[in-house]
N, C-alpha and C positions, 0 to 999 in steps of 0.2 A: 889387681888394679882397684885403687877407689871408685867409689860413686861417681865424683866431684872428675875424677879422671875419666870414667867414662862419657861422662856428661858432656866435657872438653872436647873426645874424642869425633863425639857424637856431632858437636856443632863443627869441626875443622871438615867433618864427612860431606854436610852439607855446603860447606863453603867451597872446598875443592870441586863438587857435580852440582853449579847454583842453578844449570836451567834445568837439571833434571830431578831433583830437589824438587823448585817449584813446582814443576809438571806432578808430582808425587805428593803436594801436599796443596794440590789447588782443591782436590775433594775435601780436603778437610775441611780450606777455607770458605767452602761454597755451603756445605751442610753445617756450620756454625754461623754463618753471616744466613742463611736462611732459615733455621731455624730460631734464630734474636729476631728476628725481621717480622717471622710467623706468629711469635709470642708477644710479637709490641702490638702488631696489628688485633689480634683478636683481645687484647687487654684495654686495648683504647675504645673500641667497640663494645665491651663489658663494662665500662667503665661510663660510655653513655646513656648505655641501654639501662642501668641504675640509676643513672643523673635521669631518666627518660621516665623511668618506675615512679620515685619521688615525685617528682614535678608533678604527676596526674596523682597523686591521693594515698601512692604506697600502699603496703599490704593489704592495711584496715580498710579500705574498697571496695567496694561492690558494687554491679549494676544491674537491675532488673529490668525487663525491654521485655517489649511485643514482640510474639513469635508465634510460628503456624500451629496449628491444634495439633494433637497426634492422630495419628491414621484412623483410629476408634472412636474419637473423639468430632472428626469431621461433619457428621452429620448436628452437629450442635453450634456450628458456625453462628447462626445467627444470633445466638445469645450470646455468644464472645465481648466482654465489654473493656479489653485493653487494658492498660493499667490507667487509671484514677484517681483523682486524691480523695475517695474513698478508701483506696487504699493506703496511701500515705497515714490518711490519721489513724486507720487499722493497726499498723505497723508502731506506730507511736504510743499508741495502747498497750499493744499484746505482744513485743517480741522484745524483752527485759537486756539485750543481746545486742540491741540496736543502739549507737550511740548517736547516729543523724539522718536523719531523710530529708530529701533535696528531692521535691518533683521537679520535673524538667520538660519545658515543651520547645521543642525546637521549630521553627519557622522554615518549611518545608513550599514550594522551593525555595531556592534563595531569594530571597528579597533584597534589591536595593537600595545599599546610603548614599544620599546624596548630602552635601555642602559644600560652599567657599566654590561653589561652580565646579565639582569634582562627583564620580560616580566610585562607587564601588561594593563588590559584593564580595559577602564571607560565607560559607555555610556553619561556622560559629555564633552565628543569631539564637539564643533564647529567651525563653521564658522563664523566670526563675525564683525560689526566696531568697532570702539575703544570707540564709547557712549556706548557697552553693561558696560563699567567698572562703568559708573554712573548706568545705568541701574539697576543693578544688587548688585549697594550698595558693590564692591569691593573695595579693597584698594592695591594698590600694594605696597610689604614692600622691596623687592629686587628687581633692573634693573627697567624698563620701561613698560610701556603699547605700543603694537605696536599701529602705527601711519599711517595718512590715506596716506602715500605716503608707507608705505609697501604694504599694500591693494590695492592699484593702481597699483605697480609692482609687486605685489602678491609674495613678498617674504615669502621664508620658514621659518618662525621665528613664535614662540609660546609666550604664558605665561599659568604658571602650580598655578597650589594650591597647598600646601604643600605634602599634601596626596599622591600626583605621584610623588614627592621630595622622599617622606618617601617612597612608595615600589619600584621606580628604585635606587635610593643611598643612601637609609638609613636614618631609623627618628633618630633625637638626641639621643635619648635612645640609638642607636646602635652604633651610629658611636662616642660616646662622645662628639662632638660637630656638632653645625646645619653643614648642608652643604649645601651652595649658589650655586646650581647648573649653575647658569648665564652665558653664553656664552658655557655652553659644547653644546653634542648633542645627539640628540635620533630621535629613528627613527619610524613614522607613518604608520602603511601599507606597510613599508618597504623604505619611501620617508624619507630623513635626514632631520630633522628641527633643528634652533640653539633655544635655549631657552633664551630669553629676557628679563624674567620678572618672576618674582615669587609672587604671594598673602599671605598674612598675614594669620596667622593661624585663622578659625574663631571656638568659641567654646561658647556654652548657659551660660548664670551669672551662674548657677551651677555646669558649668565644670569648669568654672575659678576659684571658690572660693575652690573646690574640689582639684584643682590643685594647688595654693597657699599654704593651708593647708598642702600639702604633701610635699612640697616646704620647708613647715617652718620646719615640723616635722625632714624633711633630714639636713635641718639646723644644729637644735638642735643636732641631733643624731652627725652630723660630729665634731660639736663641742664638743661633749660628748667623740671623738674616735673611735666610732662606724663606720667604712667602709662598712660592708654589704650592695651589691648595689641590694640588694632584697628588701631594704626599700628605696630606693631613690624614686624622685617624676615622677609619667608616664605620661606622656601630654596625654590629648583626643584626638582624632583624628575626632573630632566632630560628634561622634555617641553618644554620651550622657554618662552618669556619671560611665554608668554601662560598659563601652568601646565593645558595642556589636553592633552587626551594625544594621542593618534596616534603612528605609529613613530617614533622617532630611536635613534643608538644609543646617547648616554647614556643615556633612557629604557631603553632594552636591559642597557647594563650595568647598571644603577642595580638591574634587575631577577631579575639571574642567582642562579641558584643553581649550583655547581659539586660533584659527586660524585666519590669514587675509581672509574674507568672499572670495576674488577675489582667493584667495590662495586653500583656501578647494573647490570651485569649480573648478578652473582648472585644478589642480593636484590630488585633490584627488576623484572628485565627477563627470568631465565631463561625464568621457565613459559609465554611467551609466544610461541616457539618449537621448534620442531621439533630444533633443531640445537644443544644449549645446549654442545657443545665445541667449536663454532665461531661466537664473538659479531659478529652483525652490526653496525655502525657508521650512523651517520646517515648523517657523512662525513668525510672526513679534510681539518683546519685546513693548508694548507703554506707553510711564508715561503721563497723562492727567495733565494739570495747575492746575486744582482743582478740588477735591473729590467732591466738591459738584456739578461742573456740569459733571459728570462723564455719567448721562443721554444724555446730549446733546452730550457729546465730543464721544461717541458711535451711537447718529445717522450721524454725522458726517463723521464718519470713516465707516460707515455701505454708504452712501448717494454715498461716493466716490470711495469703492471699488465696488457699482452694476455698475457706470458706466464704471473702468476699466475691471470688468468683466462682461462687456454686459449684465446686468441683472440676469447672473448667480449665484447662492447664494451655493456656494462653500465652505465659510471659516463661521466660528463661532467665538466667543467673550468667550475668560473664562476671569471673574474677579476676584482680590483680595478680592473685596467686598462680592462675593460669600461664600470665603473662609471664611472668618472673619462670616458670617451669618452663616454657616456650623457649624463654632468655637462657636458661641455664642446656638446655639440649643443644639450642646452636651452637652456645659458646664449647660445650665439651668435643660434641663431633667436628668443631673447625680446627678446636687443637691437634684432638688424635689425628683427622685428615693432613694438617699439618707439620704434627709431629712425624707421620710415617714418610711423610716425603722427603722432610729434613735427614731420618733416620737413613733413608736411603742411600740420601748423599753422601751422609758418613760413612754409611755401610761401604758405599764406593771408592772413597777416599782411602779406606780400612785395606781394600784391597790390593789398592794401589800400594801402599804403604808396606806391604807384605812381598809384593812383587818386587818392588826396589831393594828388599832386605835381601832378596835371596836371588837377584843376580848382584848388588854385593857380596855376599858371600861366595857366591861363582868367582867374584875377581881378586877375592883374599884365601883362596885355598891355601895357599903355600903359606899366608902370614900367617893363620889357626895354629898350621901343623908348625910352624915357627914356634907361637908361643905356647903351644902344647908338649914341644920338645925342650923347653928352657923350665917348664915347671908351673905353666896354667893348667891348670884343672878346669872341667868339664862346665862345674858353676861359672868361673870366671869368665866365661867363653859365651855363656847363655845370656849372665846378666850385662855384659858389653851389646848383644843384639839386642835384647829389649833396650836395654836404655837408649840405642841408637834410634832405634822407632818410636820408643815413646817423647824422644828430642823433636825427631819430624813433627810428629801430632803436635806438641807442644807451641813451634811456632807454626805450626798451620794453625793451631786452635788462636794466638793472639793472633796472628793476621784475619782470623776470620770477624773476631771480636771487631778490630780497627774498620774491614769491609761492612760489617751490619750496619754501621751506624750510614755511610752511602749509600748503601742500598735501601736503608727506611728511607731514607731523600729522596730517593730518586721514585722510590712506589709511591711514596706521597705525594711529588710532582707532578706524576706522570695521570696516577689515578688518584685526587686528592678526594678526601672522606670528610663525613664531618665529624668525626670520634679520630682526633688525630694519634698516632700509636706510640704507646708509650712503652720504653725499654725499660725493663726491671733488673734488679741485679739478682736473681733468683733465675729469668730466664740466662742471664750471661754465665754463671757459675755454672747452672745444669748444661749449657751446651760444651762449653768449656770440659767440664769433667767428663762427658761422654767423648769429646775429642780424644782427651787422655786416655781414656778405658781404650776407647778405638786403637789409639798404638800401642798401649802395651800389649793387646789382647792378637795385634797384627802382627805382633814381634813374637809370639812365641812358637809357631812353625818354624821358621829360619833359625832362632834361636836351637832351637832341639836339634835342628838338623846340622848348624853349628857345633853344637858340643857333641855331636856324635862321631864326628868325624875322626877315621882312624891315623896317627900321627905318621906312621910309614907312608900312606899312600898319597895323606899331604903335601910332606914334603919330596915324593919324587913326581908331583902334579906341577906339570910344566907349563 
């Protein structure tokens, strides 16, 4: 018998037993529609969590922050002097390694903006120079980035993200068109700042594409006649697809507000310490030259703040690079956890598959011994059972293909994310092939015990 014959054979098998068929190859379709499901979701989440990397400053990042002394060290509390912009222009001097410093003081607690008769508070309030705006991978899309001669004369002048646009004067949705807040005023802690600058909406490839989409959809409908502005398109507000908040850093950026550093300390931050000629720092922003000596450019900067801090070890190092290690462990252990569950299915499906071949063969004993007595040989006997199994896997593996794609709809519905999951054809191929592996691999028991079987006892098997 051909291939192509048995193939035939294989599909007429399944057509003649179709419920029990299905019942025999729904594990197949369960462990390939779950494992494309597992792979789009932890893809779309990887896929953010790098959209998430970027947006904050990417590898070349670093931040230096206040932190408790070491146990040895305690007794030296009161000389601790936090980081400084002594330190800052330390670093600017002596660590050849450093491409930017960005002191940063953030306005602790939140202080309130008010304007246009509205309240609102961010914990994205700082202090800052005008490099946090590369720093931080910002873009300014209205007015200006303050400049180091405002910071010098410490004027009251800001720049917002759109997000403090949208709760003191209204997001475009509300007001029908953007409003360029620029030159108005609003007031911090009760101190009047004018607003100078506005940042560009930031939002993940998902919310843009999500957004576009509803863009078109409003399109067509106006075109159509349709006015109900129930279906017009919503901008994100860069908390992700599902418009709910929780961290991200668009949502972060979306939400900044940005101060002349000389400004937030002496108007907003002196009377609040002890030491107002020496302005303490949240922490200092640093982009190193290159990621790859990102070791050196931290002992560096470690070398040069013990001696601004007298050998005090006060401050700590968070890097990007961290992050991205952080990023890459979850993403590996959600696969494997994943993958082994998926595997499972198959594995169960596998067994199923092998169970069906071999009460087939229970109900074809006398056919074997049939075409064993007319002149099939032992092969021809084996390769008919595999190919009958690896038929089943076959279309359980495309039905499973057809069910992933429902099933990402309905886990998106059901639990929608804001990293929507993206199917790959790399995850569809790999489940698919393992499908296949699963039947041929489930066919070769029955198989063997197929061609083993002796033709006398065959054929008087009643």
């Amino acid at each position: 018998m051909s291939l192509w014959n048995a193939v035939i054979v294989g599909l007429k098998e399944i057509w003649a037993h179709k419920f029990r068929s299905l019942l025999t190859m729904l594990g197949i379709i369960l462990g390939v529609s779950s494992l494309i499901a597992m792979s789009a979701l932890v893809t779309g989440m990887e896929k953010g969590a790098k959209e998430s990397l970027i947006a904050v400053g990417g590898l070349q990042k670093m931040r230096v922050e206040v932190a408790p002394l070491p146990v040895d060290q305690r007794h030296l509390r009161d000389f601790a002097t936090g980081v400084t912009l002594r330190d800052v222009y330390a670093l600017q001097r002596s660590a050849p390694e450093i491409l930017e410093v960005s002191p940063q003081m953030r306005l602790e607690p939140q202080p309130t903006l008010a304007a246009n008769g509205k309240i609102y508070r961010t914990w994205m309030i700082s202090g800052v120079w005008p490099v946090q705006l590369e720093m931080m991978e910002h873009t300014v899309e209205h007015g200006r980035m303050f400049t180091a001669l405002d910071n010098e004369l410490a004027r009251n002048v800001c720049v917002i993200g759109d997000g403090v646009r949208d709760a003191l004067w209204g997001s475009p949705e509300e007001t029908g068109e953007p409003v360029i807040p620029i030159g108005r005023e609003m007031t911090i802690s009760g101190y009047p700042f004018t607003v100078v600058g506005m940042f560009q909406h930031y939002e993940s490839e998902q919310e843009r594409k999500t957004r576009e989409l509803a863009e078109a959809e409003a399109a067509q409908l106006k075109a159509a006649g349709v006015t109900n502005s129930a279906t017009g398109p919503k901008r994100s507000r860069g908390w992700g697809g599902s418009g709910r908040g929780g961290w991200s850093p668009f949502r972060m950026k979306n939400s900044t507000v940005y101060l002349p550093l000389n400004t937030a300390w002496l108007k907003l931050k002196a009377g609040l310490t002890n030491s107002p000629a020496e302005p303490k720092l949240s922490d200092m922003e640093i982009k190193v030259r290159d990621v790859a000596q990102l070791d050196l450019a931290m002992t560096q900067i470690r070398n040069v703040l013990m001696v601004t801090h007298r050998g005090i070890e006060d401050f700590s190092f968070r890097t990007q690079e961290d992050w991205a290690e952080q990023i890459g462990t979850f993403i590996s252990n959600a696969r494997l956890s994943g993958g082994i569950i998926a595997g499972i299915s198959l594995l169960v499906g596998g067994i199923g598959i092998m169970n069906i071949m071999l009460a087939s063969i229970s109900e074809r004993i006398r056919e074997i011994g049939i075409r064993k007595a007319v002149g099939a040989g032992g092969l021809d006997i084996f390769t008919q059972i595999v190919v009958e199994s690896t038929v089943i896997a076959v279309v359980g593996g495309l039905a499973g293909l057809a069910t992933s794609i429902g099933l990402i709809r309905v886990i998106t519905y059901v639990t929608p994310t804001d990293n929507a999951p993206i199917v790959t054809l790399t995850s569809m191929l790999l489940a698919f092939g393992a499908s296949v592996l699963i039947g041929v691999l489930a066919g070769l028991f029955p198989a063997i015990k197929a061609a083993r079987m002796n033709v006398i006892q065959s054929l008087r098997y009643d």
